[in-house]
C-alpha positions in Angstrom: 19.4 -9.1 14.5 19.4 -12.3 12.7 15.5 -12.5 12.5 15.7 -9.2 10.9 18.3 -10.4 8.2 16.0 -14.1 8.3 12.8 -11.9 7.6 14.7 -9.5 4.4 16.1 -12.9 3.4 12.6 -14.5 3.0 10.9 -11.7 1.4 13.7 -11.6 -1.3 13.8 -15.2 -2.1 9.8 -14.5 -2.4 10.8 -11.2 -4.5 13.1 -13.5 -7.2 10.0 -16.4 -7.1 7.5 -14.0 -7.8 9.6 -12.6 -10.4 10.6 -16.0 -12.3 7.5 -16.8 -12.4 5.7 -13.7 -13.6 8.9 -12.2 -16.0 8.6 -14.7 -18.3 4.9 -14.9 -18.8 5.2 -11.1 -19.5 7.8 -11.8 -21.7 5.8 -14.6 -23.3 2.8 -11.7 -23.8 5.1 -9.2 -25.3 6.6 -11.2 -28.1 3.7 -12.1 -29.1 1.8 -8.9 -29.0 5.0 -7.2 -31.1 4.8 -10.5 -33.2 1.1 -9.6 -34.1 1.8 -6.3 -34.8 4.4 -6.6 -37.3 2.6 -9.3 -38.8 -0.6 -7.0 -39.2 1.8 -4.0 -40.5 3.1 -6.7 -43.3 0.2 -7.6 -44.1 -2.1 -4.5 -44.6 1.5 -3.4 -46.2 1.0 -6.2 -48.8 -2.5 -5.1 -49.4 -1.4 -1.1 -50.1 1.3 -2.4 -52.3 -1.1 -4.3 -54.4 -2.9 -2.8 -57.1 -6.2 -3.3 -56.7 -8.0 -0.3 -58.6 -6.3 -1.7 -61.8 
């Protein structure tokens, strides 16, 4: 029994490992992506509210 609870043990510390060092990368990649985005959307917002055909 306690190499079955040895075994679960290992592949959870692996699990939260695998996970603290992935989440934040993904994290990372997503603020920036939304970060972009909203920068574009201001931007091509700036160039509709300017008047360029007078």
């Amino acid at each position: 029994m306690p190499l079955v609870w040895l075994l679960v043990g290992a592949f959870a510390l692996g699990v939260v490992l695998t996970l603290l060092l992935f989440f934040p990368a993904a994290l990372r990649q997503r603020w920036q992506l939304w970060r972009a985005r909203r920068e574009v959307a201001r931007l091509s917002r700036q160039q509709l509210m300017t008047p360029e055909t007078h």
